[in-house]
C-alpha positions, 0 to 999 in steps of 0.5 A: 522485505526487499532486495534492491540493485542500483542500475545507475544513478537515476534506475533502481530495482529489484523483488520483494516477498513478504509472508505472514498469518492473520489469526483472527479472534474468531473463525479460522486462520488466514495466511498470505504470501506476496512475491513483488518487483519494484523499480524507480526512476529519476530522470531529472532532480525534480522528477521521479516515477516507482512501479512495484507490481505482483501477486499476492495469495490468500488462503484460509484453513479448510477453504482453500486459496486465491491469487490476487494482483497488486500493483502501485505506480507513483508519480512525484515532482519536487517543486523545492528542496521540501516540498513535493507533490505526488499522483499514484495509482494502487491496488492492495489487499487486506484483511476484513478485521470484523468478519471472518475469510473477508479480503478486501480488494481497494484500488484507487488514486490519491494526490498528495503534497509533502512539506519538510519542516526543519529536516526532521519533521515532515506534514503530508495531506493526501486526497483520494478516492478508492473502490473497495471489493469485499470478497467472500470467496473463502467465507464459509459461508459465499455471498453474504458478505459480498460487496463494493463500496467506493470511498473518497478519503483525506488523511493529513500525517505528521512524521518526525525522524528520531534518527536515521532508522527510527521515525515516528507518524501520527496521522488521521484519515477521514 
């Protein structure tokens, strides 16, 4: 969750922790806990940045844990009222949902474009590419599962707003 302080009108900031556990269908349990600081700032009404960064630890039961950095910087220009454009830069952390221990390190770019429909419904089509590092460091098992892929995605997304608190997505990522 976070925790956000409104510098003034074009600066916010603030941390942001998250914990939780992966039990896997097979193998042992692995836990996470992430500590982050986020900001934006607009300079103009069509113009904005966000950076969030931090450390998020990894750790299996009997295998000890590791620290990774995380890090998101985002770029957005609003060329009308409903649509807008953004660059970002990434790396994130997840979970191999097929092989035991595996986390998997995946930075990467991504454009995208947003386009409001009817203030309620939102299309968004993003492109990118990412490369993704399997480690296997808190494997049973080290340098089996090792290894680094790169991909190019597009994924297209729909979002309607139920109301202010409640949103609905349905997209695909190719």
């Amino acid at each position: 969750d976070w925790v956000d302080y409104k510098y003034s009108n074009k600066t916010s900031f603030g941390p942001g922790v998250a914990v939780g556990m992966v039990v896997p269908n097979a193998g042992p349990d692995q836990y996470y806990g992430r500590v982050q600081v986020r900001s934006t700032w607009k300079p103009t009404g069509k113009l904005s940045f966000a950076a969030k960064g931090g450390a998020e630890i990894r750790g299996v039961s009997g295998s000890g844990q590791k620290v990774y950095p995380i890090f998101g910087l985002e770029g957005r220009y609003a060329m009308s009222e409903k649509t807008s454009f953004t660059v970002s830069v990434f790396q994130q952390l997840s979970s191999s949902a097929d092989v035991e221990a595996i986390n998997i390190v995946r930075r990467g770019v991504e454009a995208g474009l947003q386009q409001k429909i009817f203030d309620r419904y939102e299309f968004d089509f993003g492109v990118g590419y990412a490369n993704s590092d399997y480690d296997d460091s808190l494997a049973k098992v080290t340098g089996g599962f090792a290894r680094s892929d790169n991909t190019f995605f597009v994924h297209p997304r729909f979002t309607a707003t139920i109301n202010r608190w409640l949103e609905s997505t349905v997209g695909v990522e190719y």
